[in-house]
C-alpha positions in Angstrom: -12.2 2.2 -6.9 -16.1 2.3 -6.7 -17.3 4.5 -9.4 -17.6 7.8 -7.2 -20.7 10.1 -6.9 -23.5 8.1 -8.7 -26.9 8.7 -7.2 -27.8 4.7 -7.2 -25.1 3.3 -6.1 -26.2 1.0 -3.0 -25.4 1.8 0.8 -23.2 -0.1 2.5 -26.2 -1.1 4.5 -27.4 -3.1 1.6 -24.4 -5.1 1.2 -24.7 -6.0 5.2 -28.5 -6.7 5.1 -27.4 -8.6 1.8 -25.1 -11.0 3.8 -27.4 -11.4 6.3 -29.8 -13.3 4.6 -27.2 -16.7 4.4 -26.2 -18.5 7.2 -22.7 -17.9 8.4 -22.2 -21.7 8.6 -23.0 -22.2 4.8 -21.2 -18.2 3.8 -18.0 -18.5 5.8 -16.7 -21.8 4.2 -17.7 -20.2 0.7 -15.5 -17.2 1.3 -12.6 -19.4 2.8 -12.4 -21.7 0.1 -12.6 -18.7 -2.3 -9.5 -17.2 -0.2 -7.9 -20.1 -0.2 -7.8 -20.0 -4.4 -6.5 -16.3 -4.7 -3.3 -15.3 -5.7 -1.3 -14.6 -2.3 -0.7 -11.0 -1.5 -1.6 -9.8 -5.1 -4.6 -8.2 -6.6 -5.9 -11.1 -9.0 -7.4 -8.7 -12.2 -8.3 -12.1 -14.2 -10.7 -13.1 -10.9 -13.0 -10.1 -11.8 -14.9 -8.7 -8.9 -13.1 -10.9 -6.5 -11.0 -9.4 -4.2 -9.3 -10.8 -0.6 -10.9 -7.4 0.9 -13.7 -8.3 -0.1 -13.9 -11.9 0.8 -12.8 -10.0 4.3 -15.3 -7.6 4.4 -17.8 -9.7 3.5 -16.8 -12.4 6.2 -17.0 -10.2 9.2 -20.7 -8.6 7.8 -21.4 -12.7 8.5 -19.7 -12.7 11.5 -21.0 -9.7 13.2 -24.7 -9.6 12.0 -25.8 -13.6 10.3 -27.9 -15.6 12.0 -28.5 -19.4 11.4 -32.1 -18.7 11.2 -31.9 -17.9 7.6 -32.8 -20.3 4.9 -31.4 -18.9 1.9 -28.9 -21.3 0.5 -25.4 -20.3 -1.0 -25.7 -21.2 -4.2 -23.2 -20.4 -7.5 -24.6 -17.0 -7.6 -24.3 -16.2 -4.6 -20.9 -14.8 -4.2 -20.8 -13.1 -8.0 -23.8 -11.2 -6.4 -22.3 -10.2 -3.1 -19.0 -9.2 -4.5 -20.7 -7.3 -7.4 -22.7 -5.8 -4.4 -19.4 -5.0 -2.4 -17.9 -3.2 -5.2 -20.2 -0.5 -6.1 -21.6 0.0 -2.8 -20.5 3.4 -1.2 -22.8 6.4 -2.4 -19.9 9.3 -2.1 -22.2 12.1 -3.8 -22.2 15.7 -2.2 -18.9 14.7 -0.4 -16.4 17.6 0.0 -12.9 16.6 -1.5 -11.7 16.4 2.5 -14.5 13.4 2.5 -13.0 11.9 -0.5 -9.6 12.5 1.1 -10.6 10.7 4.5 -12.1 7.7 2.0 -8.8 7.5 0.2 -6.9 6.7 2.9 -9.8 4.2 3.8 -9.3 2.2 0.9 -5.4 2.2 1.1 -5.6 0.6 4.7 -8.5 -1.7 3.5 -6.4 -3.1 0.2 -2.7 -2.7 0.7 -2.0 -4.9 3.4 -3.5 -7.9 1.4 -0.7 -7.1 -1.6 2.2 -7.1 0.7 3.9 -10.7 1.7 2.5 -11.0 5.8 6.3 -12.5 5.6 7.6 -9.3 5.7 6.0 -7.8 8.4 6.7 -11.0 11.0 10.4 -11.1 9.5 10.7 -7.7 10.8 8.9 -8.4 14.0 11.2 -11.3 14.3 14.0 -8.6 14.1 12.2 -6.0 16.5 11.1 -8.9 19.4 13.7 -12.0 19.2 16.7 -11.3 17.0 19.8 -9.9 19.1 20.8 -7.4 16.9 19.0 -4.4 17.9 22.1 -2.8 20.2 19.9 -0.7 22.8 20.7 -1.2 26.8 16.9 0.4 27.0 15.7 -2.3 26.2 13.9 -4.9 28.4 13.8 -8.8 27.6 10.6 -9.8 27.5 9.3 -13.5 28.0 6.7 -13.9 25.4 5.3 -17.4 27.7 3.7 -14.6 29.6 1.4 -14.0 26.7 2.0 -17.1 24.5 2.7 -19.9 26.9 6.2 -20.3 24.6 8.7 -18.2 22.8 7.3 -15.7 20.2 9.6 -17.5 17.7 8.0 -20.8 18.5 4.7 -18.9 18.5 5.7 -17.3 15.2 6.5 -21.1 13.4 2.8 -22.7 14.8 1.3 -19.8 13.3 3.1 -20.2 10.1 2.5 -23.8 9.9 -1.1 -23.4 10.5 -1.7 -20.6 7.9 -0.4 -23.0 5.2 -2.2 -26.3 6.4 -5.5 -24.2 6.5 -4.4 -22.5 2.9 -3.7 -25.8 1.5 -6.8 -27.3 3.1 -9.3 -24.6 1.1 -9.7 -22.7 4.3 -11.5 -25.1 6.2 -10.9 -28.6 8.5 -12.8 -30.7 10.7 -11.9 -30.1 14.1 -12.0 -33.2 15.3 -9.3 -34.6 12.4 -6.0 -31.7 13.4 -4.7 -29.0 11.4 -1.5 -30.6 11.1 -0.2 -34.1 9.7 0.9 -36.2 12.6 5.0 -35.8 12.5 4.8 -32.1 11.2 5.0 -30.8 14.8 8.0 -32.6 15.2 9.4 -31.7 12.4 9.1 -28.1 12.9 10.5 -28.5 16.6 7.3 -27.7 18.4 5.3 -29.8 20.4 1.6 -31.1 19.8 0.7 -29.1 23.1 2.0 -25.6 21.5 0.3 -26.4 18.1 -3.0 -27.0 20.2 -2.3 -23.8 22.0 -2.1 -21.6 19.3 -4.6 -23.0 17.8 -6.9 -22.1 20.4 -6.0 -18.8 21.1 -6.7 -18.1 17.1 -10.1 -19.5 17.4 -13.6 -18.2 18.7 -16.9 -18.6 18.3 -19.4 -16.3 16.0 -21.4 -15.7 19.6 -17.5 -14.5 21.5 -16.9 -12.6 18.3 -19.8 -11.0 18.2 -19.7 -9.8 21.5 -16.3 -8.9 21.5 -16.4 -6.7 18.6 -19.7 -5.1 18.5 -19.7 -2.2 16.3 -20.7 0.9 17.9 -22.6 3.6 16.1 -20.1 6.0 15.7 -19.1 5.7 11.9 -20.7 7.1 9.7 -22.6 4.7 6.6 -19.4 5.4 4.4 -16.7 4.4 7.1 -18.8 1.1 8.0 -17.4 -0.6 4.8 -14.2 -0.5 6.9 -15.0 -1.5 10.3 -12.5 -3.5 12.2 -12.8 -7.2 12.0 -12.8 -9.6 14.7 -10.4 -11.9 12.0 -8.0 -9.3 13.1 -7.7 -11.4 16.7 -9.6 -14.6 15.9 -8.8 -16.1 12.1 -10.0 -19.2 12.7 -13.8 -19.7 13.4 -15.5 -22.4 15.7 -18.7 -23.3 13.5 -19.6 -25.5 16.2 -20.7 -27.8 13.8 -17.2 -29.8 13.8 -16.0 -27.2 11.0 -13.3 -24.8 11.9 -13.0 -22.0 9.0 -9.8 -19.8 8.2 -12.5 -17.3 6.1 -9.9 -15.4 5.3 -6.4 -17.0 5.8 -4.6 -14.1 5.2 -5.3 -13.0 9.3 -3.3 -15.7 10.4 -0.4 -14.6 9.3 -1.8 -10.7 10.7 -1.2 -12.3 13.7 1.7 -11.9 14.2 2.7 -8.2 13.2 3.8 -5.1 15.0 0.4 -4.0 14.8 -1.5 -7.0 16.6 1.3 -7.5 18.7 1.2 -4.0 20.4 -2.5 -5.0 21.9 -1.2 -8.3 23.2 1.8 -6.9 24.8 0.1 -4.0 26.4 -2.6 -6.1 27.9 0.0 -8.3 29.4 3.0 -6.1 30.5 3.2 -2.1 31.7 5.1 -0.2 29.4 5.1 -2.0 26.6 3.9 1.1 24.1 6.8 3.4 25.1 9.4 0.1 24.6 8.1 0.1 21.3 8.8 3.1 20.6 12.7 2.7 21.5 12.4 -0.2 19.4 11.0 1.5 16.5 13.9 3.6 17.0 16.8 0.7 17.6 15.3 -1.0 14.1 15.8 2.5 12.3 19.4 2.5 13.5 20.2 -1.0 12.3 18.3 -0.1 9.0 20.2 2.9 8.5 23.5 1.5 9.3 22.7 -1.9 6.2 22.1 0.9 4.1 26.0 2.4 4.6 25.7 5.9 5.2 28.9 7.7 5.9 28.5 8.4 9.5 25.0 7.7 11.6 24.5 9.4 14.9 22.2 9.3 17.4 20.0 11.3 19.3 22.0 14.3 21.0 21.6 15.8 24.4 22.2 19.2 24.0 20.7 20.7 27.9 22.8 22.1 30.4 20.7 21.6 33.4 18.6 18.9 32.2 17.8 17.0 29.4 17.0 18.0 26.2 17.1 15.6 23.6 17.3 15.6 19.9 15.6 13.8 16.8 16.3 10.2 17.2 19.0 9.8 14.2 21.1 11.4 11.7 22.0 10.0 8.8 25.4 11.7 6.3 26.2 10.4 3.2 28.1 13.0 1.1 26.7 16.2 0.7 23.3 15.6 2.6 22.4 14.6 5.8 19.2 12.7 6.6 17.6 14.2 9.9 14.9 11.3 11.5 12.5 11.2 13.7 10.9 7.8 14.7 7.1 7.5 16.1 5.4 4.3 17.2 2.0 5.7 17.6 -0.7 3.3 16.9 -3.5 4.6 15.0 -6.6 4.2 16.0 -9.6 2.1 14.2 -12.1 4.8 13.6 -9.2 6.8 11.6 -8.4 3.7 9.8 -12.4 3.6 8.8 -11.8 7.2 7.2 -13.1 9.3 10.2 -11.4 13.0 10.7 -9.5 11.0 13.8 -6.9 10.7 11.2 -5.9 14.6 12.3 -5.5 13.6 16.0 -2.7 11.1 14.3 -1.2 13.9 12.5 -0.5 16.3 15.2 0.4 13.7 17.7 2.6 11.8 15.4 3.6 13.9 12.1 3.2 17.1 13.5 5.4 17.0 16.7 8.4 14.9 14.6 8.3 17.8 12.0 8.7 20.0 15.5 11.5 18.0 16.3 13.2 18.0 13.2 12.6 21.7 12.9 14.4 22.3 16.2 17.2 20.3 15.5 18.1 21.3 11.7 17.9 24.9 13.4 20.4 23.8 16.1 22.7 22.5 13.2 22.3 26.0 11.6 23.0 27.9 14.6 26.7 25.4 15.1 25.5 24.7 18.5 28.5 23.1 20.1 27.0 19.6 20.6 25.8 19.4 16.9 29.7 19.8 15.9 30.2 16.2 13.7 27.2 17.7 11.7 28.5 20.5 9.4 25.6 23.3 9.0 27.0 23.2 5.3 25.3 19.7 4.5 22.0 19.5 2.1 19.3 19.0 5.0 16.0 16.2 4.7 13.6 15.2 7.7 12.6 11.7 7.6 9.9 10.8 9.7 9.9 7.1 10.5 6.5 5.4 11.9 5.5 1.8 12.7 2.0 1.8 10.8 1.9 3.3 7.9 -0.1 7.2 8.0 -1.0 7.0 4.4 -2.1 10.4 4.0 0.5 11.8 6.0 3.0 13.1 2.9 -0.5 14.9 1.6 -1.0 18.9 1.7 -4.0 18.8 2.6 -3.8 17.2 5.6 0.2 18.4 6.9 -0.4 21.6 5.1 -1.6 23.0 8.7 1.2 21.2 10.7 4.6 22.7 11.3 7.0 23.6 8.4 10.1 21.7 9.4 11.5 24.2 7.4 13.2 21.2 5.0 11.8 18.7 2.7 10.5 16.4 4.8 9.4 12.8 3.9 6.9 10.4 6.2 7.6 6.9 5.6 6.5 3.3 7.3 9.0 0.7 8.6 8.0 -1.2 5.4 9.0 2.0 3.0 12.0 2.2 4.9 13.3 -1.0 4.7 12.9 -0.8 0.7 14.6 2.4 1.0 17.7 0.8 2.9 17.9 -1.8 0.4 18.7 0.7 -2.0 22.2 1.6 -0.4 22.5 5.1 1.2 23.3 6.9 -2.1 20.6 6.2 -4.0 18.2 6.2 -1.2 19.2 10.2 -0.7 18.3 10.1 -4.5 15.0 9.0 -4.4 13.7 10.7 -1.4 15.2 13.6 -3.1 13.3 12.4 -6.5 9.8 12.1 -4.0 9.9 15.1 -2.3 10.9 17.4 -5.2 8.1 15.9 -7.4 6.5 18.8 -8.8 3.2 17.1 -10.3 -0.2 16.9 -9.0 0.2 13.4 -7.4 0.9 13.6 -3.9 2.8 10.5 -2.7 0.1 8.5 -0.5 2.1 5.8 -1.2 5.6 6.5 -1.0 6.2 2.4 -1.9 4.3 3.6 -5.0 6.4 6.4 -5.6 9.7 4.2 -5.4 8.3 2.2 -7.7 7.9 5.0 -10.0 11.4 6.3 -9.2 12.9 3.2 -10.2 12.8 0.4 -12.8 11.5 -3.1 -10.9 15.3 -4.9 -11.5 16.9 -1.6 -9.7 14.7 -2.5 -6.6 16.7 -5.4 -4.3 15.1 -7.0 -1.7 16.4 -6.0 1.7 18.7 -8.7 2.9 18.2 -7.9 6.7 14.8 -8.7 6.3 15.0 -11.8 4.2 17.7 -13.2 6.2 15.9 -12.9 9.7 13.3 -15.1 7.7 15.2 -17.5 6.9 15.9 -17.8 10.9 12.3 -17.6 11.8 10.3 -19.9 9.5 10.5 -23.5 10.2 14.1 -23.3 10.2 14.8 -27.0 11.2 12.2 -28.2 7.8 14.2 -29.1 4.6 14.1 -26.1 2.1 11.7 -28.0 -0.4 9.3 -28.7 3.1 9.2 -24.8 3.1 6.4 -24.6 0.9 3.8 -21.7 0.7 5.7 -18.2 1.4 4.2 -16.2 -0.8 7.8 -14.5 -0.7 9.8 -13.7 -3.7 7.7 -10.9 -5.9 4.8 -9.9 -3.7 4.8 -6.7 -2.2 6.5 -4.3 -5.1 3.5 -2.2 -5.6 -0.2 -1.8 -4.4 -3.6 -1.4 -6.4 -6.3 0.3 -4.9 -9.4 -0.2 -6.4 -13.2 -0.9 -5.3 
């Protein structure tokens, strides 16, 4: 991380007004093509300064606030400067540690995702939106040509297929020449009309992005490092100059998770937040049942008159029983940036599941008649399952004011949980136990971190529900040596967060 209270540190500020002074026609390509050389989904330590946040960061500073007017060139010093620039910018002096905290958690949203496979995520939205397994008579099926003008899983495979043409082609094509080689589309199964589509839907202009995503003034000079992008929607970049630029490949892929997936589905359809929520839940249950737990039951209606309804899952195996609460709240961008919206999260999300599994463990306690298959005899844990990760949601600091569930109690993302599940249900008890009984000063912000700790990397499988729906997904009708470019096998076991 940037070295933390020094009094000359630059502002962000600087590092936008340092941007500023290239054109974003002769910047963006630079950054792409440095994307484009990176080690996927991995923090490179022999590139130096170089980071693919801060090839991000530094693309949307062009984005939002460049101006073709300038005339200094991008020469070879150019990026060592800015990205030198980008890494101690951030003056943190006469913070309080709550500050520091909120800028923690900044940081972990900023770096993380860029060191976990984007395979993973749209293998498991493959799972949540397409694949058949999730057994839930709630659940409505959607036509994704509403949004996509084709299936999501076609949708999923042009997006895949353009991530790696644009990777392989240093982040940057003519747009008059095609993404694609002439026979990949059929190849893959798609048509030259769907590649075109998605294509266009990816793109935009610096002028639509600019007024699509202007930042308003509401975070503070700190949180500004971590604005949202307008990559986030629009990966690919119209130059208008016959140029289109991936300047940070890595959104293409972005695309198509959970996260992005919730705005396009809520624009098109009504409902759509609360059905994925009951998906959420659906994909805990098929997680929890790979993992082999002796008996998995779900929620319990335990009113008289009218409903009352408990936590969405629980979970025996042996002498302990895993009590779950799933939330699909998504979190909002300002509390991403490191603002105290983060709390509104935690009491919304965090704070009425540790309700939840309060009332419940109590109602196992008490042998209420409907919570009969669950002996009150059984070792109790609360697991709070949520779609997007709450990094600082296992922290003191921040729960310490929510309620006690009155059991160790663990928060953990779809991503945690899925490399808990791989574990078998045995050893998965074991190392929640290990986390939430840790005694030492580290708090788990990232409970992937913490399993890492708890185990030695050849006791980590990979989760087989999750690598088998991506073998489904991706270009399934390509040979396996056409396949090329996953990123897949390694990436992903642990996260560094540095500046």
């Amino acid at each position: 991380m940037n070295q933390l209270g020094r009094d000359n540190t630059p502002r962000w500020s600087e590092v936008t007004q340092a941007v500023k002074r290239h054109k974003p026609s002769e910047l963006l390509p630079k950054l792409a093509s440095m994307a484009a050389t990176l080690d996927n989904y991995s923090h490179d330590i022999s590139r130096g300064s170089i980071s693919p946040w801060a090839i991000a960061a530094l693309a949307r500073e062009s984005i939002l606030y460049g101006s073709e007017m300038r005339s200094k060139p991008v020469t070879e010093k150019t990026l060592p400067r800015l990205f030198n620039l980008f890494n101690t910018a951030g003056r943190t002096d006469g913070r309080s540690r709550r500050d520091l905290q909120l800028i923690m958690g900044a940081y972990m949203y900023e770096q993380i995702k860029f060191q976990v496979s984007p395979l993973y995520e749209i293998a498991r939205t493959y799972l949540l939106f397409v694949d058949q397994q999730l057994d839930d008579s709630r659940l409505p099926q959607r036509d994704w040509h509403d949004v996509f003008g084709m299936s999501l899983q076609e949708r999923m495979q042009a997006v895949f297929a353009i991530a790696v043409a644009m990777e392989e082609n240093g982040g940057q094509i003519s747009s008059t020449d095609g993404i694609l080689p002439d026979d990949l589309a059929g190849k893959i199964g798609l048509t030259n009309e769907q590649f075109e589509r998605t294509i266009n839907d990816l793109t935009t202009t610096i002028q639509h992005a600019r007024d699509a995503f202007a930042q308003k003034n509401e975070l503070g000079e700190l949180q500004k490092r971590f604005a949202v992008s307008p990559l986030a929607r629009y990966p690919l970049i119209d130059l208008q100059n016959g140029s289109l630029v991936a300047p940070q490949h890595f959104y293409i892929l972005q695309t198509m998770t959970i996260g992005n997936l919730f705005y396009r589905g809520t624009e098109t359809w009504e409902g759509f937040s609360e059905e994925l929520g009951k998906r959420v839940e659906a994909y805990t249950g098929l997680q929890l049942g790979y993992a082999g737990f002796d008996q998995v039951i779900p929620e319990i209606d335990y009113g008289t008159k009218s409903p009352m309804l408990s936590i969405d899952w629980f979970a025996q195996i042996e002498d302990t029983v895993l009590l779950i609460e799933c939330k699909s709240a998504k979190i909002s961008a300002d509390a991403i940036a490191g603002s105290t919206r983060i709390d509104t999260v935690l009491e919304n999300c965090i704070g009425r599941a540790r309700k939840q599994i309060k009332t419940s463990s109590e109602l196992i306690l008490s042998e209420h008649p409907k919570f009969h298959e669950i002996p009150k005899d059984l070792k109790q844990i609360g697991l709070i399952v949520t779609a997007e990760p709450i990094h600082c949601a296992n922290a003191k600091d921040f729960h310490g004011h929510l309620t006690d569930p009155g059991i160790p109690c663990l928060a953990v993302s779809l991503r945690e949980l899925e490399s808990l599940t791989a574990l078998g249900a045995t050893r998965m008890v074991q190392v929640i136990c290990d986390i939430v009984n840790d005694s030492g000063e580290q708090e788990p912000w990232s409970v992937q971190n913490a399993i890492n700790k708890s185990l030695k990397p050849e006791e980590i499988p990979e989760n087989r529900l999750i690598l088998k729906a991506y073998e489904r997904f991706v270009l399934p009708n390509l040979p396996h040596s056409e396949q090329i470019g996953t990123g897949w096998s390694e990436h992903g076991r642990s996260a560094h967060i540095g500046g």
